[in-house]
Steps between C-alpha positions, in 0.01 A plus 500: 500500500792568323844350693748767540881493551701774529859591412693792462588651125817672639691548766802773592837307513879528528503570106253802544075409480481143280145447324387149355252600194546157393291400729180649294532276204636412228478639118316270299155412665517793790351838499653724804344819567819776577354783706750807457431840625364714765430508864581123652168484649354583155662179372441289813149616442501384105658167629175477757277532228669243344530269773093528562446453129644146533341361801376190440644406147853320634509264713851643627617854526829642572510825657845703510542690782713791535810483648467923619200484639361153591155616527481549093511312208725523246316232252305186425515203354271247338656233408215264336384839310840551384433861577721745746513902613773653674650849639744581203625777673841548664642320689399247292487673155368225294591551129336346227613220314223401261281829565129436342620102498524394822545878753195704467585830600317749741537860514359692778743793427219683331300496754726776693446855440908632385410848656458340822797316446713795350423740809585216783791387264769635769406272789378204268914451376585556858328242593613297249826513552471432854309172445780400288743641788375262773459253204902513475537468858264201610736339217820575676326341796393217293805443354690478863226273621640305171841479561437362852308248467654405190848432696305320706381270285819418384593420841161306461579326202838429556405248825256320282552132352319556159464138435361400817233804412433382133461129643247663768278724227512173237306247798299803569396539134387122488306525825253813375557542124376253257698305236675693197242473274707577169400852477616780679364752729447862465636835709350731659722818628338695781560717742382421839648746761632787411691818703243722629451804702386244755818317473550149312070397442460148442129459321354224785184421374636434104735183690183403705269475168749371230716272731234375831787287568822626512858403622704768614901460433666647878820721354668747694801509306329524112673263346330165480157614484553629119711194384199283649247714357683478146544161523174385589337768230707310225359202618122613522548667109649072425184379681303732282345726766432866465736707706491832646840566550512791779855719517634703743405876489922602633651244184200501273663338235720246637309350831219304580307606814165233467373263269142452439343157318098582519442192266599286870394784718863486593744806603817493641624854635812593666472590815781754699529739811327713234146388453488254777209682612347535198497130395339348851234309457558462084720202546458138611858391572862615434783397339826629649777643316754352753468138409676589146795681699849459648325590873901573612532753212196661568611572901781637383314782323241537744612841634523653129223395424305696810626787338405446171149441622467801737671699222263417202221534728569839563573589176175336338315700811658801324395449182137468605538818696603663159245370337218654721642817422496439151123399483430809726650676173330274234148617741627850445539493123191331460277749640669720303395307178167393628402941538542528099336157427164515369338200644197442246792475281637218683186314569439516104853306459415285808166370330620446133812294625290281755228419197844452249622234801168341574471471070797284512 
């Protein structure tokens, strides 16, 4: 049976929905499967196809689940095929590079009857536009939930003795990585929580299969969790490991939330007020942000920081509650789309892409 891990390809941010397409491949020796088009449960249903096409011929598969509605797919991955598929769609809107080279495109748009289309045309943009209404505003709730915790990791990081924590992660790196071999790692970049109508979803069972043993990194201030994480992921790349290097769905581009080493069956996730609850029982021991800080300096924060964590709380609670509304709209629009599709159509498509996949 194939072993499955699953990440998310995108996630809604402060800077508006961010999508990582990078993680389907790369030009060269790839072939990724862009499904464009459509009613979203037409492609989710192409991506199926694919997915059961596949069984059986990797060893490892990474599904991509979608950040709107958890329950769906957005893609797949097999990485010892060299072969992907994903939703090209907004919000992720892949775009072709190397189209033919490496991105096979997949139309479904003529499987939709334009009559249809043309008479319902009124309530179709409306709906549109609302999605990216609510869009907009999870983002201005995103980007508050930002702002806050970002002053308070500066509070964070300002307290901490970056020495003392570079000392700590270097006799950590000799206890569970092996020598420096000469040649250097490689990087993975995935997503693996995301903003969701369901609030901040950390994928549980992706930590329990790729890291069984796991060390969780206690930070309630968000400071010294990412310069550990970076520290000991330069050090894993030294000791030639393969990382998957895990950021933060509210900085997506400048934090790391978890590290992942499934050469050791290692992980080390940082662990906050946040996803306390979601993290019991997928760590063995802690290590606590506290020992790398000015305790003093810290107390004499401590009632700012309350704030900040009450106040970025509610405002991440308020970006999921925007974000049911939107997928309550994407629903909408979809039936919409899926009344004019013709689905022989879009079983034909479904079948020729799952043989092209399964071809290699």
């Amino acid at each position: 049976m194939d072993k499955v891990l699953r990440y998310f390809l995108g996630s809604s941010s402060p800077q508006g929905y961010v999508s990582r397409p990078d993680q389907l491949g790369e030009p060269g020796g790839w072939r990724c499967w862009v499904v464009q088009g459509g009613a979203a449960a037409s492609r989710s249903a192409v991506i199926a196809r694919a997915r059961r096409a596949m069984e059986g011929r990797d060893a490892l598969v990474e599904e991509l689940v979608c950040s709107g509605d958890p329950s769906t797919l957005d893609g797949a991955i097999f990485p010892g095929c060299r072969v992907s598929i994903a939703d090209g769609d907004p919000p992720h809107a892949i775009q072709p590079r190397h189209p033919g080279a490496y991105e096979e495109m997949v139309s479904l748009w003529g499987c939709l009857d334009r009559r249809v289309l043309w008479d319902a045309r009124e309530e179709i943009i409306r709906l549109e536009r609302e999605g990216e209404r609510l869009e907009r505003d999870a983002g201005g709730y995103l980007y508050a939930a930002g702002a806050l915790t970002g002053e308070l990791a500066s509070m964070g990081a300002a307290a901490t003795d970056r020495g003392k924590l570079l000392a700590y992660a270097r006799r950590l790196a000799a206890r569970e990585f092996p020598r420096p071999a000469g040649k250097k790692g490689g990087e993975k970049v995935r997503l693996l929580s995301a903003v969701t109508p369901e609030g901040q979803l950390l994928l549980r069972d992706t930590v329990a299969a790729a890291a069984p043993r796991a060390i969780a990194i206690e930070d309630s201030w968000g400071a010294v969790a990412n310069a550990l994480l970076e520290a000991l992921r330069d050090l894993a790349l030294e000791s030639g490991l393969e990382v998957v290097t895990c950021r933060c769905p509210l900085f997506p581009f400048t934090k790391l939330d978890h590290l992942l080493l499934p050469q050791l069956g290692l992980g080390f996730l940082t662990l906050n007020r946040g996803n306390a609850r979601e993290l019991t029982g997928l760590t063995q021991r802690a290590i606590h942000a506290t020992r790398f800080c000015d305790g003093a300096r810290l107390r004499q924060r401590k009632g700012r920081a309350a704030f900040l964590r009450r106040a970025a709380a509610g405002m991440l609670d308020q970006a999921a509650e925007v974000l049911g509304q939107q997928r309550e709209v994407r629903r909408q629009l979809d039936r919409l789309l899926l009344s004019a599709t013709d689905q022989d159509a879009v079983e034909a498509v479904a079948s020729r892409v799952a043989k092209e996949m399964a071809a290699g």
